[in-house]
C-alpha positions in Angstrom: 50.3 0.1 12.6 48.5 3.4 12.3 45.0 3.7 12.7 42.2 3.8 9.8 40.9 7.1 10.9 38.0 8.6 8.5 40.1 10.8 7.1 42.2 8.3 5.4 39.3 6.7 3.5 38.1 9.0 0.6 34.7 8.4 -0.7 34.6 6.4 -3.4 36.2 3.5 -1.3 33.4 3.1 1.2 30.0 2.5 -0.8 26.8 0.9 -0.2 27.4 -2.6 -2.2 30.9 -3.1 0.0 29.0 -2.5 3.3 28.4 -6.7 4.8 24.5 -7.2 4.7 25.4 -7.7 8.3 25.5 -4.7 9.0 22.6 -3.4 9.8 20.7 -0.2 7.8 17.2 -0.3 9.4 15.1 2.9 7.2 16.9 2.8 4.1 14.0 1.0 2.5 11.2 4.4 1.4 8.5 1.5 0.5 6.6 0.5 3.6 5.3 -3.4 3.6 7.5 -4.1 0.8 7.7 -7.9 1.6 3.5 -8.3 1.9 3.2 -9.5 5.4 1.0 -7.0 6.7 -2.9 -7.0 5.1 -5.5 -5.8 6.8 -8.0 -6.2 4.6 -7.8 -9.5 4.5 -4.6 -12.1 4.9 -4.6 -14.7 2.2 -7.5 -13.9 0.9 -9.5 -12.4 -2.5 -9.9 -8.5 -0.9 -11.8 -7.1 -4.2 -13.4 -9.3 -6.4 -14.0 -7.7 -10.2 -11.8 -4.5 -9.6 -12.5 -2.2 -12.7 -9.6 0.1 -12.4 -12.6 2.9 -12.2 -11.6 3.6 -8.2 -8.7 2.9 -6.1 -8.5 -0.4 -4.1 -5.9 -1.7 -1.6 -4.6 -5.2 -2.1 -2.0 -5.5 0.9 -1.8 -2.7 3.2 -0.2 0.2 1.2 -0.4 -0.7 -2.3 -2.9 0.4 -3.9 -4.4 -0.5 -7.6 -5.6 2.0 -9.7 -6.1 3.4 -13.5 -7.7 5.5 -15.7 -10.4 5.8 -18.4 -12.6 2.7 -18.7 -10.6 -0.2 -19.2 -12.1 -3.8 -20.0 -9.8 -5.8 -17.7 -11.6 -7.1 -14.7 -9.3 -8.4 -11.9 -9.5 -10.3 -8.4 -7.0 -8.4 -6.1 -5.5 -11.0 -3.8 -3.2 -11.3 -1.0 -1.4 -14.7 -0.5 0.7 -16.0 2.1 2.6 -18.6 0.3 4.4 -19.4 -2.8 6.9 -16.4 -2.9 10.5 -16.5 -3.9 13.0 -17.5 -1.0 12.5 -14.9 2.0 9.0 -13.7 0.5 6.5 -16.1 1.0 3.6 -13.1 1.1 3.1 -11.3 -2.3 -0.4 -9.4 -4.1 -1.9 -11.4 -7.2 -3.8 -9.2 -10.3 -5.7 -12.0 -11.2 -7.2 -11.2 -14.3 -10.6 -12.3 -14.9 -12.1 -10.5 -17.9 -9.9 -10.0 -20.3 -8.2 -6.8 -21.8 -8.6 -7.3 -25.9 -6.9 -4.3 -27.2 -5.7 -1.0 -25.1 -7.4 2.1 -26.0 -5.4 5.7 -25.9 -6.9 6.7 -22.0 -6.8 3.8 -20.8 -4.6 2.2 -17.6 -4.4 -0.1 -14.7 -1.6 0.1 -12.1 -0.6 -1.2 -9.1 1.7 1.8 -7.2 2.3 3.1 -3.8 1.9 6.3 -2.5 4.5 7.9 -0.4 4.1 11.0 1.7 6.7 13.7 1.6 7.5 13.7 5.9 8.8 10.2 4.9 11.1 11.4 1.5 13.5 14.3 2.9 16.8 11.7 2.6 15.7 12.1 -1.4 16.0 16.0 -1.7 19.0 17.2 -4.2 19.8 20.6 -4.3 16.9 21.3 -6.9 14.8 18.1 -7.7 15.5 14.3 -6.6 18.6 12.6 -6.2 19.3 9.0 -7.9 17.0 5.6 -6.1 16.5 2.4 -7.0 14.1 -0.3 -6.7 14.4 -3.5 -6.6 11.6 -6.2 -6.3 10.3 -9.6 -7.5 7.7 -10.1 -10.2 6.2 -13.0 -11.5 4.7 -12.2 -15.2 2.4 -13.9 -17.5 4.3 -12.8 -20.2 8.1 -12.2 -21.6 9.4 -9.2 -23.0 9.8 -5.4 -22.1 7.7 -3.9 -19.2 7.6 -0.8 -17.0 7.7 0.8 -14.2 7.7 4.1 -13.0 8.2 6.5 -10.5 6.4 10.6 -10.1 6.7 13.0 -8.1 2.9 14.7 -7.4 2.1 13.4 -10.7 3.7 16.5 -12.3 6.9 15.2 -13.0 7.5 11.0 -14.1 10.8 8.8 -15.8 9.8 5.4 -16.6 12.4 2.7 -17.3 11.8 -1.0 -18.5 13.0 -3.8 -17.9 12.8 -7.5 -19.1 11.0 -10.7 -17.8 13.2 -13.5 -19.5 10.7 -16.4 -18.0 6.9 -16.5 -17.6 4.8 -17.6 -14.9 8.8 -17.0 -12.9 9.9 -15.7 -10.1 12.4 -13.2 -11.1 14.1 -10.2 -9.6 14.7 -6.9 -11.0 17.1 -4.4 -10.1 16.3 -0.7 -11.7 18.0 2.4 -10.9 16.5 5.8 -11.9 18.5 8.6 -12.4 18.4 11.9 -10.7 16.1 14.3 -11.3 17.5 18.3 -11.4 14.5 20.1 -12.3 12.3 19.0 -10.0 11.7 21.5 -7.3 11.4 20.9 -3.4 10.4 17.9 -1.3 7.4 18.3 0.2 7.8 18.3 3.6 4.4 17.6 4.8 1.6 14.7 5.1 0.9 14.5 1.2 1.9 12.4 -1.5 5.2 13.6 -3.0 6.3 10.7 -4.5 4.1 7.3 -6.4 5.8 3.8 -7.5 3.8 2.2 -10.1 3.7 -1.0 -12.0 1.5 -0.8 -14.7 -1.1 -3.8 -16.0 -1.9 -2.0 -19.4 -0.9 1.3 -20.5 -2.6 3.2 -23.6 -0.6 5.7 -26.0 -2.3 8.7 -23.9 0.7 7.4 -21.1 3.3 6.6 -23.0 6.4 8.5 -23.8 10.1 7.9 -23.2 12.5 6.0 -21.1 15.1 6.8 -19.1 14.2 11.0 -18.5 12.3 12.5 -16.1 9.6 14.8 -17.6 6.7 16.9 -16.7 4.2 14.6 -19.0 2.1 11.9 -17.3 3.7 8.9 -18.7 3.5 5.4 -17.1 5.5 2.9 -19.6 6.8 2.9 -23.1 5.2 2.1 -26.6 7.1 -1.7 -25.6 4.7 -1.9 -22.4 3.3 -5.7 -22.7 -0.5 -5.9 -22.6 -0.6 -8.2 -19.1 -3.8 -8.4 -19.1 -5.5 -9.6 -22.4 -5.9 -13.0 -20.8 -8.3 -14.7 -17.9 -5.3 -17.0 -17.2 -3.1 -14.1 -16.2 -1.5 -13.4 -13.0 0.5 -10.8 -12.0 2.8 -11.2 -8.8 4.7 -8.6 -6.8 6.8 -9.1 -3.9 10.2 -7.7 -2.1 9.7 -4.1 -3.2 12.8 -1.8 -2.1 13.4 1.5 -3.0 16.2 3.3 -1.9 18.6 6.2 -2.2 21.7 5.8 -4.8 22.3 3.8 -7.8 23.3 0.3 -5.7 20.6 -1.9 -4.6 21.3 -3.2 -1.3 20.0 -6.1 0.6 16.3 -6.1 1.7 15.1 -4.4 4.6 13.6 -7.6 6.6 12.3 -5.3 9.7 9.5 -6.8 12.6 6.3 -7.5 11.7 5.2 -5.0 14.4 7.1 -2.4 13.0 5.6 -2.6 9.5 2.0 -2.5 10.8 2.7 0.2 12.7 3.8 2.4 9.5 0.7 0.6 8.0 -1.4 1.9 10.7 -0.9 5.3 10.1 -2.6 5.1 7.2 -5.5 2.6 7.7 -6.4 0.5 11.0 -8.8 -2.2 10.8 -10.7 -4.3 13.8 -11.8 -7.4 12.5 -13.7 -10.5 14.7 -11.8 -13.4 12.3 -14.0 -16.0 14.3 -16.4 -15.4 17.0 -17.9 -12.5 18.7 -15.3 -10.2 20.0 -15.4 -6.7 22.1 -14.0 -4.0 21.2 -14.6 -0.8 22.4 -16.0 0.4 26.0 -18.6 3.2 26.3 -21.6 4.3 27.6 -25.4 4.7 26.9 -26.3 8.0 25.1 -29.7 7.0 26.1 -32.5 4.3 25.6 -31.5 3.7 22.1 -27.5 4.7 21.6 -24.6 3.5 22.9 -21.1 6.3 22.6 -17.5 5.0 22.8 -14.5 6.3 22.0 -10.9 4.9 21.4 -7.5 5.9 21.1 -5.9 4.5 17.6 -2.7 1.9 17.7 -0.3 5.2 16.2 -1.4 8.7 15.3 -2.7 8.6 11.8 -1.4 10.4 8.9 -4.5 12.6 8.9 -8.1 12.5 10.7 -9.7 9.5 9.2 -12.8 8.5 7.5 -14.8 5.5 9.7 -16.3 2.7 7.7 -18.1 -1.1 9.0 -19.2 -3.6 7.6 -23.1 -3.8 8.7 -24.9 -2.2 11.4 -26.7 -4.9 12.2 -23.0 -6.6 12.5 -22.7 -5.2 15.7 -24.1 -5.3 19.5 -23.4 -3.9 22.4 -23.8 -5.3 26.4 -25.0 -4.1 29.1 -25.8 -4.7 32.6 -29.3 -5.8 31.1 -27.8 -8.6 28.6 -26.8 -8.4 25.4 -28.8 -6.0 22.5 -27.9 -6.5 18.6 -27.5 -3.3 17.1 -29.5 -2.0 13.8 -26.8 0.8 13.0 -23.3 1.4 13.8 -21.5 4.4 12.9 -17.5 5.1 12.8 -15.6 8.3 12.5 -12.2 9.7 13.8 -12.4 12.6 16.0 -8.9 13.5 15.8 -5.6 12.0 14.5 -5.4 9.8 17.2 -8.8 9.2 18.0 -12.3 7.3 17.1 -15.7 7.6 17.6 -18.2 5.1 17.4 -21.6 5.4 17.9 -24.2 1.6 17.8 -27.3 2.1 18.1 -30.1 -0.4 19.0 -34.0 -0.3 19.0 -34.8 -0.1 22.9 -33.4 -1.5 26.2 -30.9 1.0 27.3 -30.6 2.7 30.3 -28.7 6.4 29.8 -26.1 6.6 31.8 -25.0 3.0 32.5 -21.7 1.6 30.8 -21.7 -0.6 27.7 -19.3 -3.0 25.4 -19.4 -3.1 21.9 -19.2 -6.5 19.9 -18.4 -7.7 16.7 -20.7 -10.2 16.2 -19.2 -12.5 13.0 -15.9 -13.0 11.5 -17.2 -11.4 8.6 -17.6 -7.7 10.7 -15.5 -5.2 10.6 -15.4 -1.2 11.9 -11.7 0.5 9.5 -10.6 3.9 9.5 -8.7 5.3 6.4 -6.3 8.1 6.2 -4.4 6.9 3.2 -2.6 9.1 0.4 
């Protein structure tokens, strides 16, 4: 029999729902973390409690809730570990716990990811954005028509809805959002091109129509449920895939390791968990400061801000014993680099070398580079 040579096989006979999940198509998945499993900030735990939608706070690493004007809702972002539909036992909870009454015109709250345009090239058409599709699992306090929504540099959004048939449910949703031809160019760079978002409430100010990409900042439809007009609400989100075409494919399981690496690029925390740890080697300044530096897990995406928990969190030892610190300071030098400075009242010698301790498991030194 002759051979099945390329040539022989047009293309509409090989597409992506036909190719065996099997087969394996590591990077097809733009969303990074998309199954919860990496969170930095704190695994199976309550990260923010009272989030007011006012400033932007990371549940699990990478997505990020948000909003606009002053809303009511009050939530408790959390990250849990167990509970998930089958193959996603880690998902975020919006845990409502003031409630939302009625939506003025300004106002929003969203969870969304960020995505930076060195990572969105395979989505370039000849003038705007080709065809994607998302796919994840929600679980809804409520039934009926809600939103999501992609933009591109929040100059350009479609929205589409989509119905939860069960509340309180595990359910998977499968939306594909056409191509968009008047778009412009891909950014090619370390920015934000393109946002996913999910939004909580939505007021009439961001609300428009379905289904057609336009330069208006629109987040949902006039249907958009009001998920947060209860203190009994949750809002679950797991198994996020977004990818290019108009067939959803199977998830994207990759390694843990590989995910936090991606994750790292954008924010690296150091955290004790237990006891007393060390973790960074330096030397004294002089009789009062202790210098280290330290080379970060992956480059980050740009050089990043430095943050800790307490300065008095910290200590440092030397040849002398071990000094608690009364200030600690973090900052990144360059891309792939951090500084930290402790400093104590008295008992250094300058010159001598020195380790730098967390003291609790409720310390912590983070960088941030994200979107």
């Amino acid at each position: 029999a002759a051979n099945v040579t390329t040539a022989k096989i047009t293309d509409a006979n090989v597409t992506a729902a036909k190719v065996s999940s099997d087969v394996s198509q590591l990077g097809k998945n733009l969303i990074q973390n998309g199954a919860m499993t990496v969170a930095q900030r704190g695994v199976n735990a309550t990260i923010l409690s009272g989030f007011d939608s006012t400033t932007n706070s990371y549940i699990a690493d990478r997505f990020l809730a948000s909003g606009g004007g002053t809303p009511q809702n009050r939530a408790d972002l959390k990250h849990v570990s167990s509970g998930g539909p089958t193959g996603f036992p880690n998902f975020i909870r919006y845990d409502i716990t003031t409630a939302e009454s009625a939506v003025a015109a300004g106002e929003s709250s969203i969870i969304q990811q960020r995505i930076e345009g060195f990572n969105l090239q395979s989505i370039q058409a000849a003038s705007g954005v080709v065809a994607l599709t998302l796919q994840f699992y929600m679980r809804s306090p409520k039934t009926g028509t809600h939103c999501v929504y992609l933009s591109t540099q929040s100059t350009r959004n479609v929205v589409k809805e989509f119905t939860v048939s069960s509340a309180d449910t595990w359910e998977k949703h499968t939306i594909s959002f056409v191509a968009d031809t008047s778009g412009g160019t891909v950014s090619n760079a370390a920015t934000e091109f393109l946002r996913v978002g999910w939004p909580i409430i939505a007021g009439s100010t961001y609300q428009g129509t379905a289904d057609s990409w336009t330069a208006s900042n629109i987040f949902a439809t006039s249907n958009q449920q009001n998920l947060a007009d209860n203190t009994a609400n949750n809002i679950d989100i797991t198994g996020v895939q977004l990818e290019v075409g108009s067939v959803a494919t199977d998830f994207e399981h990759e390694a843990i390791s590989t995910t936090l690496a991606k994750c790292q690029r954008y924010y690296y925390r150091i955290t004790a968990h237990s006891t007393s740890i060390a973790f960074g080697q330096g030397y004294c300044q002089d009789s009062t400061t202790v210098r280290s530096r330290m080379q970060f897990p992956v480059n980050m995406r740009a050089i990043p801000t430095g943050d800790d928990s307490a300065g008095t969190g910290f200590s440092v030892n030397v040849p002398a014993g071990r000094i608690a610190g009364t200030a600690m300071s973090a900052s990144g030098s360059s891309t792939f680099m951090a500084t930290m400075i402790v400093t104590v009242s008295s008992g250094l010698t300058t010159g001598q070398g020195a380790t730098l301790e967390i003291d609790t498991a409720t310390d912590w030194v983070e960088w941030r580079a994200e979107l």
